[in-house]
N, C-alpha and C positions, 0 to 999 in steps of 0.2 A: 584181199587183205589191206591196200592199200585205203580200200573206200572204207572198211573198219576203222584204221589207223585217223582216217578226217573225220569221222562221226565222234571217234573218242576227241579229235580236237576242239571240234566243234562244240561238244558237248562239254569239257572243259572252259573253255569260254561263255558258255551259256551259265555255267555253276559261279564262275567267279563274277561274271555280269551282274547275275542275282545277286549273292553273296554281299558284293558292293555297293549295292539298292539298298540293302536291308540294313547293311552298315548305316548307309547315309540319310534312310529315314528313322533310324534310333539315334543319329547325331540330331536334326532337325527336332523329334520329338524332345531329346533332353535341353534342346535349345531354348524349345517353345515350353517346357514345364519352368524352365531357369527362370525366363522373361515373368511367365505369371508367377510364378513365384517371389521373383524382385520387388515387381509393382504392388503384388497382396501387402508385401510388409513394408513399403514404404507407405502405401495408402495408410497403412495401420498406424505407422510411427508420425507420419505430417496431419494427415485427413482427419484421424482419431486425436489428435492434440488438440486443433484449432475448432473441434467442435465441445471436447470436456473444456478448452481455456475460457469458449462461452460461455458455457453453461456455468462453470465457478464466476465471473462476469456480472453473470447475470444474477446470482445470489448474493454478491456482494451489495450491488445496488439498490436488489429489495430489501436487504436487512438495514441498509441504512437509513435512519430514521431522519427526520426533519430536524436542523438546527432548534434549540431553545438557548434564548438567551434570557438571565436572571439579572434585574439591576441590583447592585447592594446599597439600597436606600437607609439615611439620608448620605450623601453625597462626605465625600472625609474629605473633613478639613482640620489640616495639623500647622503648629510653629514650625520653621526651620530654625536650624543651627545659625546664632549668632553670625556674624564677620562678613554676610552676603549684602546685597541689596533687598532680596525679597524677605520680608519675616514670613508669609504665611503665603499655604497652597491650599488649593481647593482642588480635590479631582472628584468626577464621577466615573463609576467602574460599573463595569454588566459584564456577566461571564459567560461563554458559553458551551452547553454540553447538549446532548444529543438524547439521554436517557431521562425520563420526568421522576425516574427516583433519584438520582443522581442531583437535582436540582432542588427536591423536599430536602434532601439529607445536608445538601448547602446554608437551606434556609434553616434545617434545625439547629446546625452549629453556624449562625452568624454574629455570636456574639466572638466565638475564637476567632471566627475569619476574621471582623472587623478590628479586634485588639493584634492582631500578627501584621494587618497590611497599616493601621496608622503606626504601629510603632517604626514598618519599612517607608511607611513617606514620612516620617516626621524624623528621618537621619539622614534625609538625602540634601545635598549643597543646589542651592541654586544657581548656580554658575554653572555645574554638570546637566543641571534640566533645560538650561536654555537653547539648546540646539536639537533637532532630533534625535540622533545617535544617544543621549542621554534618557530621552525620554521611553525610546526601545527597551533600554537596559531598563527600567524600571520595569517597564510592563511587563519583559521576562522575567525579572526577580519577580513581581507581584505573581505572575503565571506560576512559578516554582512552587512559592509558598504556599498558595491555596494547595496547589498538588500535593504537597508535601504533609499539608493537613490534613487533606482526604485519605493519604497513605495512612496516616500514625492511627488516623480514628475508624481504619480500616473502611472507609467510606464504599459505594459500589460502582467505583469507576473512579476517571479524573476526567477532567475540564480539558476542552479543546481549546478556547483561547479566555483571553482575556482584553479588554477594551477600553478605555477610557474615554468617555462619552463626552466630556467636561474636562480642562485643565487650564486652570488659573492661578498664577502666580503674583503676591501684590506684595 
């Protein structure tokens, strides 16, 4: 009886041995499914970002089209406002946009453009133009306007910049 009594012990230690095994490799396997599981979704969330932020990248690029710049010939020349030194300005302006409809549709209204930008240079002080920082503000006011005329005459787009090629003050 006594050697029944160690086989049942024995055999109790063999069941909870196992037991413990099997415990430890269903800890291990749910460790090892955690881990790939981690790495799938972060490859998804990093990996999968920096190759779609390419590819919109790289779409951008191609859509952009080559600069076109338009000069608005002949070159305006307005009076200024009595009380300065200078009476008269001379600028040359070119615009530029991106789109060749956008630059016919310029040219078919350049009789508004050119009556909206000399009535803006022919009210500005020469004393304000004489430094840069004056001259800026014009070009952004002149940038505005053109935009602003393309908006009202529902044009098909707006102008990227504006430039004044020529600026003389006498």
């Amino acid at each position: 009886m006594a050697k029944k009594q160690e086989d049942e012990d024995l055999d109790l230690g063999a069941e909870n041995s196992g037991g413990s095994k099997k415990k430890l490799i269903i800890i291990i396997a749910g460790v090892v499914l955690l881990l790939v599981i981690g790495l799938g979704v972060g490859w998804f969330f990093i990996g999968g970002d920096e190759e779609s932020t390419d590819e919109a990248a790289a779409e951008v690029v191609e859509e952009q089209r080559p600069a076109l710049y338009h000069p608005l010939n002949p070159v305006f020349v307005v009076n200024l406002p009595p009380g300065g030194k200078a009476k008269m300005l001379q600028i040359g302006v070119q615009v530029m946009a991106r789109d060749p409809a956008l630059i016919e549709f310029i040219k078919y209204n350049d009789p508004m453009v050119r009556h909206n930008l000399l009535s803006l240079f022919g009210n500005q002080q020469d004393a304000v133009l004489r430094d840069r920082k004056g001259k800026e503000k014009l070009q952004a006011e002149a940038f505005n306007t053109i935009n602003q005329i393309l908006k009202d005459q529902k044009g098909p787009g707006e102008i990227e910049a504006v430039f004044f090629t020529s600026f003389v003050m006498q």
